[in-house]
PDB file of N, CA, C and O in Angstrom:
ATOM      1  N   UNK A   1       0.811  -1.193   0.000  1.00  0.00           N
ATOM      2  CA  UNK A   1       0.000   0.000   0.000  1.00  0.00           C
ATOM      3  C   UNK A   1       0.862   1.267   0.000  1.00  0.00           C
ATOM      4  O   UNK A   1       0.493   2.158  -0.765  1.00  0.00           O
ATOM      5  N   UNK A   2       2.056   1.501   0.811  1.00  0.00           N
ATOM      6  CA  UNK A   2       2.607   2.360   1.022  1.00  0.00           C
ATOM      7  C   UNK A   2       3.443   2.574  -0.210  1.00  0.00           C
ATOM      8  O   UNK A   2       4.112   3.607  -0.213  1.00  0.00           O
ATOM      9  N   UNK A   3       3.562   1.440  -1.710  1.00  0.00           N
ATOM     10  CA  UNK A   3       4.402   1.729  -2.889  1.00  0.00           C
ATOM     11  C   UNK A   3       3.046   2.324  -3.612  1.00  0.00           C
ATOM     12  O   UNK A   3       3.254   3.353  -4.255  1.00  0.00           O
ATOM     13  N   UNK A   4       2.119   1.992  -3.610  1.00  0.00           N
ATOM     14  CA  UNK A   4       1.006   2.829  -4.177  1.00  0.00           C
ATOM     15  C   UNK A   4       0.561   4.144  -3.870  1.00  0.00           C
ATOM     16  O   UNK A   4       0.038   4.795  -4.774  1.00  0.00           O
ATOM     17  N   UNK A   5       0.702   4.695  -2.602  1.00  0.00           N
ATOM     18  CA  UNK A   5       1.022   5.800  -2.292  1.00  0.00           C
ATOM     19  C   UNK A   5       1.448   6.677  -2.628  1.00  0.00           C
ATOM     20  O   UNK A   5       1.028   7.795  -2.928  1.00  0.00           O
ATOM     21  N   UNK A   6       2.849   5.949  -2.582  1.00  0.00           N
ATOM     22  CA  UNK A   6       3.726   6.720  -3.504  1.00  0.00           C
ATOM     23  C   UNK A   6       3.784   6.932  -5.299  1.00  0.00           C
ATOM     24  O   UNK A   6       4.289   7.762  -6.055  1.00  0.00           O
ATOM     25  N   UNK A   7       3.215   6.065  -5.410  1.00  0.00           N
ATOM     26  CA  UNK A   7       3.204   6.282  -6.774  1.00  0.00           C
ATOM     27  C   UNK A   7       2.130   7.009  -7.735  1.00  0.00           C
ATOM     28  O   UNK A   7       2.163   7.255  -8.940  1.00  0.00           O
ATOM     29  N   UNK A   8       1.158   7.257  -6.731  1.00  0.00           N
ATOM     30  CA  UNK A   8      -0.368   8.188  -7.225  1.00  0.00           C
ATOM     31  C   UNK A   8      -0.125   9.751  -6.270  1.00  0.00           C
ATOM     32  O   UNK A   8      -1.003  10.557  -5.961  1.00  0.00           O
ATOM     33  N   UNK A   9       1.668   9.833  -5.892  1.00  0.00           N
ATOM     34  CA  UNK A   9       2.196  11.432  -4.972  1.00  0.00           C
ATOM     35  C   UNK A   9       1.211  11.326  -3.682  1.00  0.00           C
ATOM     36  O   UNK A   9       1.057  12.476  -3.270  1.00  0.00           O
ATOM     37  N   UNK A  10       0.696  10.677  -3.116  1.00  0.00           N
ATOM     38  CA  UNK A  10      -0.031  11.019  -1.856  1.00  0.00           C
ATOM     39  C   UNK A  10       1.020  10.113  -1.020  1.00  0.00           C
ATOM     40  O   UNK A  10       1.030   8.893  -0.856  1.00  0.00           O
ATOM     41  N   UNK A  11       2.284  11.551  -0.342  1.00  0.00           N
ATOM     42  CA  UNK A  11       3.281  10.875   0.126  1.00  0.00           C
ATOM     43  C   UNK A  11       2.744  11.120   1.876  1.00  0.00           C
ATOM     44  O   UNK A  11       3.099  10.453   2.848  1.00  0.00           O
ATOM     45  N   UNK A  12       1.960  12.090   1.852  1.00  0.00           N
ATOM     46  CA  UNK A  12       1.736  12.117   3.039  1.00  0.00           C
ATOM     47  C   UNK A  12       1.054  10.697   3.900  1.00  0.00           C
ATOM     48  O   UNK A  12       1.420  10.306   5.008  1.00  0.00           O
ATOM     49  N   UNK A  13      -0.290   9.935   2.823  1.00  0.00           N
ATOM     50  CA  UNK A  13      -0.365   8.690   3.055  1.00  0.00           C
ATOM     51  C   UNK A  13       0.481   7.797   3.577  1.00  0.00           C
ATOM     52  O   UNK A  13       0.435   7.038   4.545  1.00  0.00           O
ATOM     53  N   UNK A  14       1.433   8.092   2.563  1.00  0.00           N
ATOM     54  CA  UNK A  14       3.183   6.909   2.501  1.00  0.00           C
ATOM     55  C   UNK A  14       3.411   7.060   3.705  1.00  0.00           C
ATOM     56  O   UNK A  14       3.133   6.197   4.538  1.00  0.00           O
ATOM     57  N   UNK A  15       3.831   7.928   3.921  1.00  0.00           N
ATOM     58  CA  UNK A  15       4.579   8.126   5.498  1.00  0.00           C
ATOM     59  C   UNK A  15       3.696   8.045   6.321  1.00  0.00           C
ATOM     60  O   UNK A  15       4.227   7.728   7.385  1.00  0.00           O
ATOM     61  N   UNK A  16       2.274   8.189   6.475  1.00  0.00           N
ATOM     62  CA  UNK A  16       1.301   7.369   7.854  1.00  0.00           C
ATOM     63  C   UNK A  16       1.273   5.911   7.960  1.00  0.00           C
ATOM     64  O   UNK A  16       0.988   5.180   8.908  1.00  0.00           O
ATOM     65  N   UNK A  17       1.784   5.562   6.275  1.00  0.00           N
ATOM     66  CA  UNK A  17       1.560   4.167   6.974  1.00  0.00           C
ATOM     67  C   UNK A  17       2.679   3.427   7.392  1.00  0.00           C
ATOM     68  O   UNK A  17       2.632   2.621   8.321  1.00  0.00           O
ATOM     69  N   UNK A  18       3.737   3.692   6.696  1.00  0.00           N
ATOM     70  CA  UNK A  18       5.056   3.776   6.982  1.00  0.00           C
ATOM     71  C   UNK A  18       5.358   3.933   8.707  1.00  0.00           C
ATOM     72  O   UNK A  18       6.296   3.269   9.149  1.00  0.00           O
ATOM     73  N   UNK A  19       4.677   4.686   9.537  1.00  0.00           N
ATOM     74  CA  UNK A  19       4.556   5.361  10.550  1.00  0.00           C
ATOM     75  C   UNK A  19       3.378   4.376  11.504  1.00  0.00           C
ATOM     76  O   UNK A  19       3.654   4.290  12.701  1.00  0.00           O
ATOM     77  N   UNK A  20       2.389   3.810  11.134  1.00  0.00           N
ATOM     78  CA  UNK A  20       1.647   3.232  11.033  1.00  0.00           C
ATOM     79  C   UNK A  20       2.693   1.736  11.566  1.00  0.00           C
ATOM     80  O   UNK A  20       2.582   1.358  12.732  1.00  0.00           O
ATOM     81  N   UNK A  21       3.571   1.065  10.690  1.00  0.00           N
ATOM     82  CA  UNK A  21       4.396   0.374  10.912  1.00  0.00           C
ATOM     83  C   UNK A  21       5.083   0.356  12.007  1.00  0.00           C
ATOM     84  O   UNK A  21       5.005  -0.250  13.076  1.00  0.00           O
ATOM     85  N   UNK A  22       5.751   1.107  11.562  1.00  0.00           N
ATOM     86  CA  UNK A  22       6.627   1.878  13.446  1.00  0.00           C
ATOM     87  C   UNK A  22       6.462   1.495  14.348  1.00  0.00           C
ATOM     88  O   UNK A  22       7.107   0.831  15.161  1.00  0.00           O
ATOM     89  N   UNK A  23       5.357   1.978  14.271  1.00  0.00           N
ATOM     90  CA  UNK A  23       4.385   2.129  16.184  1.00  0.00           C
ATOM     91  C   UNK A  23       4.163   0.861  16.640  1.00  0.00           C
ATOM     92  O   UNK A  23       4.227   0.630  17.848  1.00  0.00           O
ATOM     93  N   UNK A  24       3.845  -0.214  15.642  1.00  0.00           N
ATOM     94  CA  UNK A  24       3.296  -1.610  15.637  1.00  0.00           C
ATOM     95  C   UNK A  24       4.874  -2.132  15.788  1.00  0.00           C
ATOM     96  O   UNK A  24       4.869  -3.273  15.327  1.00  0.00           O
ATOM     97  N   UNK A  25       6.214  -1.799  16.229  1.00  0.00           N
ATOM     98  CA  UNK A  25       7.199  -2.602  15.951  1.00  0.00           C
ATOM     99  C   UNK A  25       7.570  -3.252  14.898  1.00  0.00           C
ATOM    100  O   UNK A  25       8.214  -4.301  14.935  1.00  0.00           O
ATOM    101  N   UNK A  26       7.170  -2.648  13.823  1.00  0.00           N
ATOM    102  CA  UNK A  26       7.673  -3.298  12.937  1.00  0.00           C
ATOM    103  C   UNK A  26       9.165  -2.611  12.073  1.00  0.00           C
ATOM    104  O   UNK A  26       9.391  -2.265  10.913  1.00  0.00           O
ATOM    105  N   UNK A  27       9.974  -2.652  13.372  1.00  0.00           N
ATOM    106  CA  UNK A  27      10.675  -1.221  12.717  1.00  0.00           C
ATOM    107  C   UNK A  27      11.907  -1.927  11.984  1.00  0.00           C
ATOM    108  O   UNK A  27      12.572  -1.398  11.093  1.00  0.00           O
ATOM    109  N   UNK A  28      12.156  -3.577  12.653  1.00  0.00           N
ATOM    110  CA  UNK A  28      12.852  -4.077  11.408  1.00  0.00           C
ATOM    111  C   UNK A  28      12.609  -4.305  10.052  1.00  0.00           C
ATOM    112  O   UNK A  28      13.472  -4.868   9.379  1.00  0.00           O
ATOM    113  N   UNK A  29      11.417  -3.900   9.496  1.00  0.00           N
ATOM    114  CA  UNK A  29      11.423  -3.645   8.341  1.00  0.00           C
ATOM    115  C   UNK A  29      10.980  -2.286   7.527  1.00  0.00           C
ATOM    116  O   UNK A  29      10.358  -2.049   6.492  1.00  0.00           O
ATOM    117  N   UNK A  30      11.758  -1.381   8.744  1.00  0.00           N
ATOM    118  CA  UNK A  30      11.953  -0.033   7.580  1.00  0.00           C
ATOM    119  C   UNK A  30      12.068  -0.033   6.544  1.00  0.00           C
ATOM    120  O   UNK A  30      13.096  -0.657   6.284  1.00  0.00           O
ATOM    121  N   UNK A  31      11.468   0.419   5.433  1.00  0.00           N
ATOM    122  CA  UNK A  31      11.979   0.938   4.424  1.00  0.00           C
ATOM    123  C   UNK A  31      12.885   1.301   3.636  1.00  0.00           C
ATOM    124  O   UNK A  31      13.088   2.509   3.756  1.00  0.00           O
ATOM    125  N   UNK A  32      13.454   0.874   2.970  1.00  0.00           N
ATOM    126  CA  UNK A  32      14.992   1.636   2.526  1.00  0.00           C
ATOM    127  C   UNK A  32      15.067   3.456   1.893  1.00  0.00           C
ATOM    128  O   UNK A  32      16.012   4.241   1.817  1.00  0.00           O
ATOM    129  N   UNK A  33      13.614   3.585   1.534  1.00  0.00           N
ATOM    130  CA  UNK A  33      12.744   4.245   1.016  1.00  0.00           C
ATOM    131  C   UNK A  33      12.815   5.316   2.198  1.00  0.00           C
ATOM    132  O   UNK A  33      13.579   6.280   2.223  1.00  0.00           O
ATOM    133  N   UNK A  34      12.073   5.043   2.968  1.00  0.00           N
ATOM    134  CA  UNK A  34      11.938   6.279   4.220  1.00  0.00           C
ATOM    135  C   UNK A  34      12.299   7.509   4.796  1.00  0.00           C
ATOM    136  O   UNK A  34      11.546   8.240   5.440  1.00  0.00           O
ATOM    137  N   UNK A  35      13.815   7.762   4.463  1.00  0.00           N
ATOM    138  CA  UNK A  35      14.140   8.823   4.319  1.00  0.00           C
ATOM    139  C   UNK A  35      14.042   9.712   3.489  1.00  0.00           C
ATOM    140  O   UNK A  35      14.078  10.918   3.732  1.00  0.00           O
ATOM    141  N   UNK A  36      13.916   9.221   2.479  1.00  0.00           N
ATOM    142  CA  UNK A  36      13.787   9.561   1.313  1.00  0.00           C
ATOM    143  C   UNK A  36      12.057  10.229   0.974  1.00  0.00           C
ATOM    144  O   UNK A  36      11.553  11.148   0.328  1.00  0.00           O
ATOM    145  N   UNK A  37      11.610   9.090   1.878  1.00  0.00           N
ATOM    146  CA  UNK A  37      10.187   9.788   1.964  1.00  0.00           C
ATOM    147  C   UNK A  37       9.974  10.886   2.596  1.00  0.00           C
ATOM    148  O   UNK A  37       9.391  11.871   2.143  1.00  0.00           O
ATOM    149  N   UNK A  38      10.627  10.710   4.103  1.00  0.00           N
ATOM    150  CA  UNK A  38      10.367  12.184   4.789  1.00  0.00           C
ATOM    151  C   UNK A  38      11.191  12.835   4.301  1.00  0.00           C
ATOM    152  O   UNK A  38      10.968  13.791   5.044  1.00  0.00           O
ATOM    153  N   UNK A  39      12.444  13.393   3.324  1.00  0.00           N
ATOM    154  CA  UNK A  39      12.114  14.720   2.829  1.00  0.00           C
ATOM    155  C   UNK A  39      11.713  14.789   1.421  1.00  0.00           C
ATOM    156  O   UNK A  39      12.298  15.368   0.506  1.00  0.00           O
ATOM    157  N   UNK A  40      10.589  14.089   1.385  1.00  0.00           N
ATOM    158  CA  UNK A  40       9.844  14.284   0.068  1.00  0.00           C
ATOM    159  C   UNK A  40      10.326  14.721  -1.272  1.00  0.00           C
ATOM    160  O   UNK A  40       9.978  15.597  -2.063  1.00  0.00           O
ATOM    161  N   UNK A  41      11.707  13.349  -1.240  1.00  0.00           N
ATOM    162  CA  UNK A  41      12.754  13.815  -2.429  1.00  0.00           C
ATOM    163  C   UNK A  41      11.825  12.498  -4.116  1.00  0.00           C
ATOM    164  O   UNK A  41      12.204  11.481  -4.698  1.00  0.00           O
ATOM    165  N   UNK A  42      10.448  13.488  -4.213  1.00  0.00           N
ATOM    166  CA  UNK A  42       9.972  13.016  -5.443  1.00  0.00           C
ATOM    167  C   UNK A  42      10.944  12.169  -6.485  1.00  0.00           C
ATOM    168  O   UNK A  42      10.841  11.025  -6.928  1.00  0.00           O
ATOM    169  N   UNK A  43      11.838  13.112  -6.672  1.00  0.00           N
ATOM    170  CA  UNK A  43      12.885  12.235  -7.858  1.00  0.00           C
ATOM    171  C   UNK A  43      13.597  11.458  -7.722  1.00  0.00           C
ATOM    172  O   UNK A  43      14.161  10.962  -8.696  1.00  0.00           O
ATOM    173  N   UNK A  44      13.915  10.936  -6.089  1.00  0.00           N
ATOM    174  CA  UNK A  44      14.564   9.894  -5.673  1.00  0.00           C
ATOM    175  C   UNK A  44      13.716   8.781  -5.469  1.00  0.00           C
ATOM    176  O   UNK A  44      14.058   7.600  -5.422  1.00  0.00           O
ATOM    177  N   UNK A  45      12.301   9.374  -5.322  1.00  0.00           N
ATOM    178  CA  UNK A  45      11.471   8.336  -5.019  1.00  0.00           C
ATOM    179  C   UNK A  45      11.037   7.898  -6.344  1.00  0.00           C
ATOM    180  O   UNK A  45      11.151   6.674  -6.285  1.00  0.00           O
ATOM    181  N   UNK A  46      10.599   8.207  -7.516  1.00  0.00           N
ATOM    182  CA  UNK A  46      10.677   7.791  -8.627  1.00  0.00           C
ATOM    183  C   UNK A  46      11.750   7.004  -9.372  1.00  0.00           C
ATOM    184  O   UNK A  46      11.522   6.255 -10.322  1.00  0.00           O
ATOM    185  N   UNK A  47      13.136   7.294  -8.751  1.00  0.00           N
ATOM    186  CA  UNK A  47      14.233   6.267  -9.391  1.00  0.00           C
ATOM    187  C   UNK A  47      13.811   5.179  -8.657  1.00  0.00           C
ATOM    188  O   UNK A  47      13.644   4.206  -9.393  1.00  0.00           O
ATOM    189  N   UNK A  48      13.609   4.995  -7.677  1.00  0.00           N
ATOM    190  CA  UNK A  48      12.982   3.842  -6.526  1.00  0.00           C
ATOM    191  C   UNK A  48      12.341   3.287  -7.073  1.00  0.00           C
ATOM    192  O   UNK A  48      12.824   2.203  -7.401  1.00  0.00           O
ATOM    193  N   UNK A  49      10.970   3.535  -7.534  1.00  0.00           N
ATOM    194  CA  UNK A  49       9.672   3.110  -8.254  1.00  0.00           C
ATOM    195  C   UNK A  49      10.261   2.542  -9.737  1.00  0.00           C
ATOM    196  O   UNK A  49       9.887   1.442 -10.142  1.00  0.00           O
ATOM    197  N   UNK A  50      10.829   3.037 -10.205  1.00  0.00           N
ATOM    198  CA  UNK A  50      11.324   2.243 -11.841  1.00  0.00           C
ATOM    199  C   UNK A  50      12.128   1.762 -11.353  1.00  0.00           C
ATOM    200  O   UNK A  50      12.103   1.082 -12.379  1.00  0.00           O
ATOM    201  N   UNK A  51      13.113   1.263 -10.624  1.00  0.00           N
ATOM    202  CA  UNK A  51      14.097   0.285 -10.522  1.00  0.00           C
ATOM    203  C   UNK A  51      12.586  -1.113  -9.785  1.00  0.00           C
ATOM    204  O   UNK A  51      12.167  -2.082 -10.419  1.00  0.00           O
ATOM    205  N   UNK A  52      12.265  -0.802  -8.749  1.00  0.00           N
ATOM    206  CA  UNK A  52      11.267  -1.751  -8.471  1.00  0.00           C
ATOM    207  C   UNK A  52      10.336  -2.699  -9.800  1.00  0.00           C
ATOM    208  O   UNK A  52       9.996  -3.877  -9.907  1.00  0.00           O
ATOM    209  N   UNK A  53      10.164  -1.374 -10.729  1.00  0.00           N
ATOM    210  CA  UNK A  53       8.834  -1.907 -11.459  1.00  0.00           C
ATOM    211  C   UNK A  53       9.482  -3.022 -12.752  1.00  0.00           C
ATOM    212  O   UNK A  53       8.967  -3.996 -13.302  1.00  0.00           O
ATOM    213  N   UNK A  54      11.085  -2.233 -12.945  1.00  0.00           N
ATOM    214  CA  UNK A  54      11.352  -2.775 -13.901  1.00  0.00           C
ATOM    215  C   UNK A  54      12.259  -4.477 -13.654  1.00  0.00           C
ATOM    216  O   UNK A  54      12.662  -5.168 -14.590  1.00  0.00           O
ATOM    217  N   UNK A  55      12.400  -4.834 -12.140  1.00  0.00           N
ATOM    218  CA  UNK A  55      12.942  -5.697 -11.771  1.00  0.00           C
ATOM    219  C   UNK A  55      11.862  -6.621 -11.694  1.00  0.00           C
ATOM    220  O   UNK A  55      11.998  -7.787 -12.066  1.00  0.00           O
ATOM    221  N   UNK A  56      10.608  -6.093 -11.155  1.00  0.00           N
ATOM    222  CA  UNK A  56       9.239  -7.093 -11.847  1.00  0.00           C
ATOM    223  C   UNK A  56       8.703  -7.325 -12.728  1.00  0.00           C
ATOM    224  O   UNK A  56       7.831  -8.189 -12.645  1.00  0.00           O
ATOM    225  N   UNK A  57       8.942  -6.713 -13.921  1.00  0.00           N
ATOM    226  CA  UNK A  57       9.093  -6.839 -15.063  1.00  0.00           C
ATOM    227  C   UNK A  57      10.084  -7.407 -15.943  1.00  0.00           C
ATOM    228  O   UNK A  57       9.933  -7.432 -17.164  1.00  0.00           O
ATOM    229  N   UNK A  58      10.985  -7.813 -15.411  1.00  0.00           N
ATOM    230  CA  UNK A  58      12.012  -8.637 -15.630  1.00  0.00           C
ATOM    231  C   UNK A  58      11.794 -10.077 -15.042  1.00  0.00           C
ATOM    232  O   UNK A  58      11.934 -11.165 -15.601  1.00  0.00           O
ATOM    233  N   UNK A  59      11.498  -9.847 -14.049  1.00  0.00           N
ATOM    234  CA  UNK A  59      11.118 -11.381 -13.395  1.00  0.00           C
ATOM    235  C   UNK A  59       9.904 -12.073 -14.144  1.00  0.00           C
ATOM    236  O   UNK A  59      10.135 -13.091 -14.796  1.00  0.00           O
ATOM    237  N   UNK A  60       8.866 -11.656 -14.088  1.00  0.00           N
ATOM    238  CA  UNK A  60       7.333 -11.934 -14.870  1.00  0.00           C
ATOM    239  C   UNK A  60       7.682 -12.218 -16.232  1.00  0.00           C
ATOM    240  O   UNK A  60       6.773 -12.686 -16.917  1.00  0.00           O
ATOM    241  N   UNK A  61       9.238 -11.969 -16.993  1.00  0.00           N
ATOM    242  CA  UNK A  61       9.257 -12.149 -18.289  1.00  0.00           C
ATOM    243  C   UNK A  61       8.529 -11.110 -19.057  1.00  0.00           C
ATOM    244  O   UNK A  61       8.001 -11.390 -20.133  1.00  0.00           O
ATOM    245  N   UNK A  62       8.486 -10.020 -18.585  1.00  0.00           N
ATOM    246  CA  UNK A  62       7.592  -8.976 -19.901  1.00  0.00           C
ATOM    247  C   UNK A  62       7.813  -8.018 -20.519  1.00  0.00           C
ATOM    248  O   UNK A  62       7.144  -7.290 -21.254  1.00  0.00           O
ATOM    249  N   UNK A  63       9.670  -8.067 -19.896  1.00  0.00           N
ATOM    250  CA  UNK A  63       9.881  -6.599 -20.819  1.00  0.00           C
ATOM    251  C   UNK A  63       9.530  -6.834 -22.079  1.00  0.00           C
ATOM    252  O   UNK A  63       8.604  -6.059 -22.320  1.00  0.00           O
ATOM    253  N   UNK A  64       9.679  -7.243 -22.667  1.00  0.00           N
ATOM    254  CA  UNK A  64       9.044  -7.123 -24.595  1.00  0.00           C
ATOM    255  C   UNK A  64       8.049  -6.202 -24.607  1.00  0.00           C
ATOM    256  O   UNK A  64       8.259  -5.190 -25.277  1.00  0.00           O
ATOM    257  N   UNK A  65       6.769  -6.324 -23.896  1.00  0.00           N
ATOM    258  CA  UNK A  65       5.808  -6.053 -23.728  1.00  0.00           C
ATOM    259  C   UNK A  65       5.667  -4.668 -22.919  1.00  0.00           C
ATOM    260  O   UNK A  65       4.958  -3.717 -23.248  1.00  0.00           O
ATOM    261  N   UNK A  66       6.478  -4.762 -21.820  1.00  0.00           N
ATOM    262  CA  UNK A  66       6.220  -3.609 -21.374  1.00  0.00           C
ATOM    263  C   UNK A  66       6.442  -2.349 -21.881  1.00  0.00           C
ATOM    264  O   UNK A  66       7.226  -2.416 -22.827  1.00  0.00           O
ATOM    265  N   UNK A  67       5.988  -0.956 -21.588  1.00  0.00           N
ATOM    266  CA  UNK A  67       6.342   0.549 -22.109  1.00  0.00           C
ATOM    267  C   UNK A  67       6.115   1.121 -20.377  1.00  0.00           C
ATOM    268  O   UNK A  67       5.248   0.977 -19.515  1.00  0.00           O
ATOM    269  N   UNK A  68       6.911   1.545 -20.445  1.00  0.00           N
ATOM    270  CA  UNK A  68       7.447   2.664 -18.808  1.00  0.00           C
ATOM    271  C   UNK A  68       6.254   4.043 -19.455  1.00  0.00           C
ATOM    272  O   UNK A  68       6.202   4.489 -20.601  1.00  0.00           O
ATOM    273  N   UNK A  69       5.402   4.443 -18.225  1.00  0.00           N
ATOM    274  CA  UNK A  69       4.854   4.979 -18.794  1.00  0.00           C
ATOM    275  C   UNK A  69       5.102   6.019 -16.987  1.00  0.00           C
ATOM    276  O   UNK A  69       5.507   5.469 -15.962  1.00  0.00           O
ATOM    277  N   UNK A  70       4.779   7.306 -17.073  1.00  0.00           N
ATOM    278  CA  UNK A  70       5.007   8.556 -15.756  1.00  0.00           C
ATOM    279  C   UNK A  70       3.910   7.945 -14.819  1.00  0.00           C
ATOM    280  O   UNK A  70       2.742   7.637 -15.054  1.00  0.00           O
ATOM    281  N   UNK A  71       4.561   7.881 -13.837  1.00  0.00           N
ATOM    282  CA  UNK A  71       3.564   7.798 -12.582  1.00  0.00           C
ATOM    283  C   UNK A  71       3.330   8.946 -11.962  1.00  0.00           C
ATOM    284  O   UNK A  71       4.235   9.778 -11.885  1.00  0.00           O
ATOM    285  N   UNK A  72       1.788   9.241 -11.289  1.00  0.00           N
ATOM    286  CA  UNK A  72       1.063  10.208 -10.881  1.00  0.00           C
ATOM    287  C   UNK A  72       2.137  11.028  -9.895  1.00  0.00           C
ATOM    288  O   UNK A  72       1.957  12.232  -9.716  1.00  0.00           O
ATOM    289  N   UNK A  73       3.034  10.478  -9.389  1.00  0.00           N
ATOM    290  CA  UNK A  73       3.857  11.365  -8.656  1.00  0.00           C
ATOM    291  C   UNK A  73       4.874  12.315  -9.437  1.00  0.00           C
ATOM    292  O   UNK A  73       5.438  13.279  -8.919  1.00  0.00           O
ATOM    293  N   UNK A  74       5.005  11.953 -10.586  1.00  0.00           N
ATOM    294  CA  UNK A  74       6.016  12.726 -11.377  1.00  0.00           C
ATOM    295  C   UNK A  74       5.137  13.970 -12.336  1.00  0.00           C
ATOM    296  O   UNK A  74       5.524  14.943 -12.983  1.00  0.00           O
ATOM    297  N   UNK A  75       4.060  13.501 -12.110  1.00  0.00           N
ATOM    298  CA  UNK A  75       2.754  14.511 -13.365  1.00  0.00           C
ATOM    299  C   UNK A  75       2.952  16.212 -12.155  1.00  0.00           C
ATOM    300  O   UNK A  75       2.341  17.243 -12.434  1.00  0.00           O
TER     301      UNK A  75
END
């Protein structure tokens, strides 16, 4: 939920749930992301998001198929 967040720019979401996590102890699995979230470095978080999308897209077998298209956080 919290990569969807980010990827439709509702970072403030990101980081409640992110935060959300936290509180629940789940702090061994911070984010690598997280800092990055709190200072709302958009363009770092977008290299994030295409390295993610395109490593599942590699796995699934679909680059052929696929086209990288802007996510709502970069519009």
């Amino acid at each position: 939920m919290v990569h969807i967040a980010i990827a439709k720019g509702d970072l403030d979401e990101a980081i409640r749930l992110v935060d959300v996590g936290i509180a629940k102890g789940w702090v061994d699995h911070l984010p690598t992301y997280y800092e990055l979230l709190k200072k709302r470095d958009r363009g770092a978080l977008v290299t994030f998001l295409r390295k993610q999308q395109a490593s599942s897209i590699e796995t699934l077998g679909l680059t052929d198929y696929w086209e990288p298209t802007a996510f709502p956080l970069e519009l």
